[in-house]
N, C-alpha and C positions, 0 to 999 in steps of 0.2 A: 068375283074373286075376293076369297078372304084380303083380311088384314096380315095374315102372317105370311098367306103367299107373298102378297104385293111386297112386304119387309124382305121375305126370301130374295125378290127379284132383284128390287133396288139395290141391295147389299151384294149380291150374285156379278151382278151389272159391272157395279163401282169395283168392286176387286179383281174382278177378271181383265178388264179395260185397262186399269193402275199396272197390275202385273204384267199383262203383254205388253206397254211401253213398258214401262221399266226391262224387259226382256231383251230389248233392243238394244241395250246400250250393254248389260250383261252377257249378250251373247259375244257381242261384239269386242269385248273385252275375256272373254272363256272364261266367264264369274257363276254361272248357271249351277256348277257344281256347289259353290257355297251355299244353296238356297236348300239343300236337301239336309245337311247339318246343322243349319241355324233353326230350321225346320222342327228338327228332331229334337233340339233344347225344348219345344213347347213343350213334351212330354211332361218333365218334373212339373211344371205348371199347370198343366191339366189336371194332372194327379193332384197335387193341392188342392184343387179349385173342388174336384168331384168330391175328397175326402172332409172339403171343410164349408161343402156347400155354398160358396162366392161364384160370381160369374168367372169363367173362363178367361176373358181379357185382363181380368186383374192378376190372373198367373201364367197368361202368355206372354201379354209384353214385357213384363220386365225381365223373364228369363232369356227373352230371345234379344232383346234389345244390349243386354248383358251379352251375352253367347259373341252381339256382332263389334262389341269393344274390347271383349277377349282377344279376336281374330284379329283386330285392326294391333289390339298392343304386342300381341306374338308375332306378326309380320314386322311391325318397328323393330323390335326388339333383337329377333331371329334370321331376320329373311329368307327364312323357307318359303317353299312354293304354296301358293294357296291351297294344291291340292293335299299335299301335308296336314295345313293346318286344317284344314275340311275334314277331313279325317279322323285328327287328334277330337274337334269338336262333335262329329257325328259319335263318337264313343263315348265322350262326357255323359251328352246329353240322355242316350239310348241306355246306356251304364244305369246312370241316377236314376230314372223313370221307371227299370224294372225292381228297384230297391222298395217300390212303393206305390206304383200305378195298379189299382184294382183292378188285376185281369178281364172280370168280368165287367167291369164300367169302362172297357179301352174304346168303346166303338167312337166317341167323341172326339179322342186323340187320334183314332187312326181314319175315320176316315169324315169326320166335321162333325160341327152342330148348326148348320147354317139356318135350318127348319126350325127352330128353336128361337132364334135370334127376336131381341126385343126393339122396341123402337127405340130408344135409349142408348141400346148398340149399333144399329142404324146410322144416328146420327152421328155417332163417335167414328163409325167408319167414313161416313162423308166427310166428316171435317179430317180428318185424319187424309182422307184422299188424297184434297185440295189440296193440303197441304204440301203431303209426299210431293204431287205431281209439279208445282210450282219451284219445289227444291232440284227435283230432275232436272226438269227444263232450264233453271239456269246454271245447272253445273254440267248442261250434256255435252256442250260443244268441247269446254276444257278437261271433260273425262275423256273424250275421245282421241284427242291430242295424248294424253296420257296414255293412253291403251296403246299410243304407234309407241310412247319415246318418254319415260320419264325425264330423261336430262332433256331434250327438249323442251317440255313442260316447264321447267326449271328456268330455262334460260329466258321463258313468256315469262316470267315471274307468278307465277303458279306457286300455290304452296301444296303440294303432292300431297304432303302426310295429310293435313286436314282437308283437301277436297276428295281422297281415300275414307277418311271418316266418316266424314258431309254420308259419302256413298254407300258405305256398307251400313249405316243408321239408316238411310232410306227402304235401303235391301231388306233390314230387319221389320221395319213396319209393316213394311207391304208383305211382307213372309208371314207376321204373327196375324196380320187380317186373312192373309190365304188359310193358315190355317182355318178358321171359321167355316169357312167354303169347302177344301177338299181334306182336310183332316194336316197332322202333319207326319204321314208317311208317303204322301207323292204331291205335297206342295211344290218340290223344284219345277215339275211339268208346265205347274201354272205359269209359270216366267218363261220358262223353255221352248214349250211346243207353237204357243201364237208366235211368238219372236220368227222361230225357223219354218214356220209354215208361214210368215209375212218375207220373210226373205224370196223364198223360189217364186213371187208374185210381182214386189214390187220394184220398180225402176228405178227410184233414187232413194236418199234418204227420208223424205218426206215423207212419200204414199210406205215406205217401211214403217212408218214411226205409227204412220194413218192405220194401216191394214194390222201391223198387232194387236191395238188395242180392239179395232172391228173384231179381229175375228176370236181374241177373247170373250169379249162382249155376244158374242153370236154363241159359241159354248156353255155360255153361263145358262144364256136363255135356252135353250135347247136342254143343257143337262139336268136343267131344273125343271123345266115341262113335263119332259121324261118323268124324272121322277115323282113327280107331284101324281104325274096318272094311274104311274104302275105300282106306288107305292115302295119305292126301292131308294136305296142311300142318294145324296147328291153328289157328293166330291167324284166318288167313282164315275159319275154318270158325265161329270164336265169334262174331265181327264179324259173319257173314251171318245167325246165330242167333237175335244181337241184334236185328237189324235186324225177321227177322220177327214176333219178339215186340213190336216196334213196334208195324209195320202191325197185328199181332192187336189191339193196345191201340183201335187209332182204330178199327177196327170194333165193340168192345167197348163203346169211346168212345159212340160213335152210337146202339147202341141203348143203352144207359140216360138217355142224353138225350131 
């Protein structure tokens, strides 16, 4: 095994694993939709990135990490519905992008560069992981609370607006690392499909929280196998991965019911 698969894998691994948890608390809160507009901010930063020759993560993150304190001060500010403001940002982003994204250099932006990936980056998504994941975990019980009942939350003395922040700055990291993985025009999936294919499996919150992250983890390796043999994209390949470990779930689903 090369050196660049083995980087492929590891980075495949860690983001697929981060995103399916984090999916779990996204779903479970109807936030799944913000991940396909925040997504699509990467574009203007791909496009920088190809047109001035820098790595990619120096013009994803900060356009998406931007894109998810836009959302958080337009909900303060407005309180429309996320799916509003999803909306308003899926248009910014997709808007800006075509002003300047090199047609013919889009394959990065739409469907990843993960095969590419250096150690360097690597390491920045590991620690970038840990970190994500350590921030979830202690804000998931009191996001949860949140998702039944903001005034409730309120009355636990909870600070809503910034354990909202805390959240959607989580959402952005792990969205601008997906991108790397499946590109960012079907990053939401990555959060989405583990999440709801670990729901029709598991029995409590736990083996949910267990089984997302497994069965991203199990995607990643797989879509990247695939691709590595047939010589074909990877995002696509995890995305279609995902999906069948779905449909395995509802069949699964059905008989233990």
């Amino acid at each position: 095994m090369s050196n660049q698969i083995l980087l492929t894998l590891i980075s495949g691994i860690i983001i697929s694993g981060l995103a399916g948890y984090l999916g779990t608390l996204m779903l479970s809160k109807r936030m799944s939709i913000v991940a396909g507009p925040l997504a699509h901010l990467s574009f203007p930063g791909v496009a920088l990135a190809i047109i001035f020759g820098f790595s990619i993560s120096y013009g994803v993150f900060p356009f998406v990490i931007l894109g998810a304190i836009f959302i958080w001060l337009l909900k303060e500010k407005t309180k429309l519905p996320m799916q509003n403001l999803a909306a308003i940002t899926f248009a910014i982003g997709v808007g800006t992008s075509l002003l300047f994204l090199p047609i013919d250099k889009a394959e990065e932006a739409l469907v990843g560069s993960l095969a590419k990936i250096t150690f360097s980056e690597t390491i920045l998504i590991l620690v970038l992981s840990t970190f994500v994941f350590f921030i979830i975990r202690r804000l998931y019980q009191r996001m949860m609370l949140i998702n039944v009942s903001e005034d409730l939350a309120r009355t636990e003395g909870i600070n809503v607006k910034m354990f909202n922040l805390y959240y959607l700055l989580s959402i952005a990291v792990t969205i601008s690392m997906g991108v790397y993985l499946v590109g960012g025009l079907i990053t939401a999936a990555l959060v989405a499909i583990p999440s709801a294919t670990a729901k029709n499996v598991s029995k409590d919150l736990r083996s949910y929280k267990i089984f997302a992250s497994l069965f991203g983890i199990i995607s990643a390796i797989v879509g990247i196998s695939v691709a590595h043999i047939f010589c074909l994209p990877i995002g696509p390949l995890v995305i279609i991965s995902n999906a069948v470990l779905f449909f395995i779930s509802i069949i699964f689903m059905k008989k233990i019911v």
